[in-house]
C-alpha positions, -999 to 999 in steps of 0.1 A, spaced: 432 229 -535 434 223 -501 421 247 -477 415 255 -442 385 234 -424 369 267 -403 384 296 -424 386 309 -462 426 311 -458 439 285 -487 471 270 -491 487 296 -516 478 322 -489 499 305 -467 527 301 -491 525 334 -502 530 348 -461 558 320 -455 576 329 -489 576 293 -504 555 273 -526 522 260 -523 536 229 -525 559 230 -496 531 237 -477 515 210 -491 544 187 -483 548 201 -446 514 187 -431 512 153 -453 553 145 -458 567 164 -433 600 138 -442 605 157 -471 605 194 -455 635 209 -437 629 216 -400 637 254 -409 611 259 -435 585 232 -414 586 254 -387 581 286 -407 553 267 -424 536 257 -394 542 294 -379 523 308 -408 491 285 -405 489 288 -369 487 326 -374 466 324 -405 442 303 -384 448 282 -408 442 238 -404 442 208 -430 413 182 -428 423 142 -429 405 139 -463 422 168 -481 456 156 -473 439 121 -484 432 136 -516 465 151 -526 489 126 -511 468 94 -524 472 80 -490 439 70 -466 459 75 -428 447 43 -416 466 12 -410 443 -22 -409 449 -43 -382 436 -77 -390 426 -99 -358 414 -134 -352 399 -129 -315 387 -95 -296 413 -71 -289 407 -67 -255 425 -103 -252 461 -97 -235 482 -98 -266 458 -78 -293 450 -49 -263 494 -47 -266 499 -49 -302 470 -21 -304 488 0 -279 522 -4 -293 508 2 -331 490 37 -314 520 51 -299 537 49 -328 513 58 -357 490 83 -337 516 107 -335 526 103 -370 490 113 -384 478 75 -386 444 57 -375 443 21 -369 409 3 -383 401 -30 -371 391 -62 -389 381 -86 -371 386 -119 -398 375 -153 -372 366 -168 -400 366 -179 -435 341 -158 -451 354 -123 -429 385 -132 -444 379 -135 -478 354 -108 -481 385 -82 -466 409 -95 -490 382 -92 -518 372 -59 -513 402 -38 -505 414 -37 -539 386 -18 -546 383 4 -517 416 10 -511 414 21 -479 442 13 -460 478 23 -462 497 -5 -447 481 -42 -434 490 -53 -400 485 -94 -395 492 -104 -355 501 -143 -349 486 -159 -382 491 -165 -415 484 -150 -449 488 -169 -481 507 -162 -512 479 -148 -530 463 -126 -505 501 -112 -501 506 -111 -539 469 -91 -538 485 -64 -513 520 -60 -528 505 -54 -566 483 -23 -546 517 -12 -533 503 -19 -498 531 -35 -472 522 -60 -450 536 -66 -417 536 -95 -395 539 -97 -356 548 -137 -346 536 -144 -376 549 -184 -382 568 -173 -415 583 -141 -427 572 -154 -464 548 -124 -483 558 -99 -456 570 -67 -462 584 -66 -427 579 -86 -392 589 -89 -359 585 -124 -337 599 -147 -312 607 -179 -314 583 -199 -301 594 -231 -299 623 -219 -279 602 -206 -255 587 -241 -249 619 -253 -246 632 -232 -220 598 -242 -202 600 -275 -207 636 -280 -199 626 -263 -167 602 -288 -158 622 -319 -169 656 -301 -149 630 -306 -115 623 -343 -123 592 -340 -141 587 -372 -165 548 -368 -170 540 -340 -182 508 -323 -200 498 -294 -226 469 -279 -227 466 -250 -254 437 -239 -282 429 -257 -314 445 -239 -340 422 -233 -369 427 -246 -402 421 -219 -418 451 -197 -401 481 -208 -392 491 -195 -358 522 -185 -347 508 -209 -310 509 -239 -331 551 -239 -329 545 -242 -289 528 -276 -294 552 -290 -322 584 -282 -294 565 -298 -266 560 -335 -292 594 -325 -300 604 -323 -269 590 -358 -253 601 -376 -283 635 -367 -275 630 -376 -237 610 -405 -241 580 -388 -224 545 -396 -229 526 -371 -249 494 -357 -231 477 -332 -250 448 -317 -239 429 -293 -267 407 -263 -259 377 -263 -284 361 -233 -295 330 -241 -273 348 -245 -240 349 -205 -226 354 -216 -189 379 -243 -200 353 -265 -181 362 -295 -208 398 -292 -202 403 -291 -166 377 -324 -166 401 -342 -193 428 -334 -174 416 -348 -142 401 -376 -156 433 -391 -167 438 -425 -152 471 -404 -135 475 -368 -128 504 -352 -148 529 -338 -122 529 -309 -149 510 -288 -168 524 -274 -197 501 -243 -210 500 -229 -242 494 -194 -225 491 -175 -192 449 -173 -202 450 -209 -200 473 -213 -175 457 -191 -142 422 -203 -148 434 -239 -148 453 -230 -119 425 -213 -102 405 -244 -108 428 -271 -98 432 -253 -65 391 -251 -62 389 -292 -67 417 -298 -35 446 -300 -62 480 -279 -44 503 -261 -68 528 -268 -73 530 -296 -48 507 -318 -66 511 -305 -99 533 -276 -112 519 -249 -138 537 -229 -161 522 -204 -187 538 -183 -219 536 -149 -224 539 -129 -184 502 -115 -187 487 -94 -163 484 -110 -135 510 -139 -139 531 -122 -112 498 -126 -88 493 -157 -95 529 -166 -91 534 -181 -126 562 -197 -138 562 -186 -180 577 -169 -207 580 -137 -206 577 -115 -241 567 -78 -254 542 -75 -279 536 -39 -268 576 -30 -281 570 -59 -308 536 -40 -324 558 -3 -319 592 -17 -338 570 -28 -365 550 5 -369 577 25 -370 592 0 -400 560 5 -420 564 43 -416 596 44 -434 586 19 -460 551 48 -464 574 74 -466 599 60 -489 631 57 -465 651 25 -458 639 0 -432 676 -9 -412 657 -45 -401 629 -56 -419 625 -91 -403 637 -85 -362 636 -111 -336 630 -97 -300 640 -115 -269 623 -141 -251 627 -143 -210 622 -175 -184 600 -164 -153 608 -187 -126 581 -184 -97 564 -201 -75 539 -223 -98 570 -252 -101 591 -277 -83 599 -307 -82 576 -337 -84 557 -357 -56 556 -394 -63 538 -400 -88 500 -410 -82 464 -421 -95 439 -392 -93 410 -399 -70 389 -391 -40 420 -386 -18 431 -356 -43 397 -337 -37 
């Protein structure tokens, strides 16, 4: 039975006012889908005058369902691309009757133990999985619970029950094209250590850049950001400590990219007449910071998605289960062409 949360009025009460069945009235607050707008709004009528309400767990209870979505992350969602996909996730699933629980899975052992235990809890409804990787049998694990998964830039659409992306490498391209177009022949990435663990989505940016200088004959400088190196401290000393400065810096994100920037222009180094920068991803404060990069939308990416794992929940067709969104070159100010080319030393600081 499920019955009001502050009031003895039950659902046959209701029914009984509106002239339907108790289960109409069941199905008009958990599958609204399945009601006609008529008899919805007659329902909702009734329960508004009966002072009547429906808690989260009784509608748990008779529909099977928990309301909650997981999201699984590998960093903090306050980082630029997780605070999006939240957002865009909440604007589409809030409204709809859904929470969103986070797990945050950095590791191996966070990992497993999510994967291990929500067979038994069954607590979630749908699985959300932003930028990495799952294998076959954690997929296989979800699918035979009847839970979807969905990916956003995930590297493959393999054990997805629907995903959006963009196409990473292609964004490198553009980026790199851009850079060679100007005259730039030495040119360097800097982007994160991928962990072994989960594939990222990322690690297609640094495959198109060796791609890329294989098929110009370009020296490849790659410059890794450990775990350890918060301030990117290691990095920027790598990178200036090459017998010659690149005449560009290739970053695997705008986070990379503006405090790099920040602290080439602290150590005497001009962009982009010294060095050109470019980012990936049109952050926050790229357009500050006058940022060439990549522009893409993980706030529409995380909402398209959502709105496909609703209709899978509720049993309707999914138009595009696998969608690629757009990806847009920023030209600013952070590039042009190349000064001759130089050894790095006190003259630079």
């Amino acid at each position: 039975m499920i019955e009001g949360m502050e009031t003895s009025v039950t659902v046959y009460d209701v029914a009984a006012r509106a002239g339907v069945s108790a289960s109409t009235v069941s199905r008009a607050f958990s599958r609204p889908d399945l009601v006609s707008a008529k008899t919805r709004k007659l329902v909702m009528e009734t329960a508004e005058a009966m002072n009547f309400t429906v808690s989260r767990s009784s509608l748990a209870l008779k529909s099977g369902q928990s309301f909650r979505v997981a999201l699984l992350l590998s960093a903090t969602v306050t980082t630029w691309f997780n605070s999006r996909v939240f957002e865009g996730l909440d604007n589409v699933l809030h409204p709809a009757g859904y929470d969103i629980s986070i797990y945050p899975i950095g590791d191996t052992q966070s990992r497993r133990e999510f994967f291990d235990t929500m067979p038994a809890r069954r607590n979630a409804d749908a699985v959300v999985v932003p930028s990495f990787d799952v294998d076959p049998e954690e997929s296989e694990r979800l699918m035979t619970m009847n839970v979807p998964i969905a990916g956003i830039n995930t590297t493959s659409h393999a054990g997805m029950s629907v995903s959006v992306s963009v196409n990473d490498a292609l964004g490198v391209r553009m980026l790199m094209r851009h850079l060679i177009s100007l005259g730039h022949r030495r040119i360097a990435y800097v982007g994160r250590n991928p962990q072994v663990t989960l594939p990222f989505s990322t690690s297609g940016r640094l495959a198109e850049y060796r791609n890329i200088c294989e098929q110009e004959g370009l020296e490849q400088i790659v410059i890794p950001i450990t775990d350890d190196d918060t301030n990117f401290n290691k990095a920027f000393n790598h990178l200036v400590g090459l017998p010659q400065l690149p005449t560009a810096v290739c970053c695997q994100e705008d986070g990379i990219a503006i405090p790099l920037m920040c602290k080439m222009r602290d150590f005497g180094i001009r962009i982009p007449e010294d060095v050109s920068v470019t980012g990936f991803d049109d952050s926050t404060y790229a357009q500050d910071m006058d940022l060439t990069t990549v522009r893409q939308d993980p706030r529409a990416m995380a909402s398209s998605v959502a709105t496909k794992l609703l209709d899978i929940i509720n049993d309707r067709k999914v138009a595009q289960p696998f969608e690629e969104f757009p990806l847009e070159m920023v030209v600013r100010g952070s590039t042009t062409a190349p000064r001759a080319t130089r050894a790095l030393g006190p003259a630079h600081k």
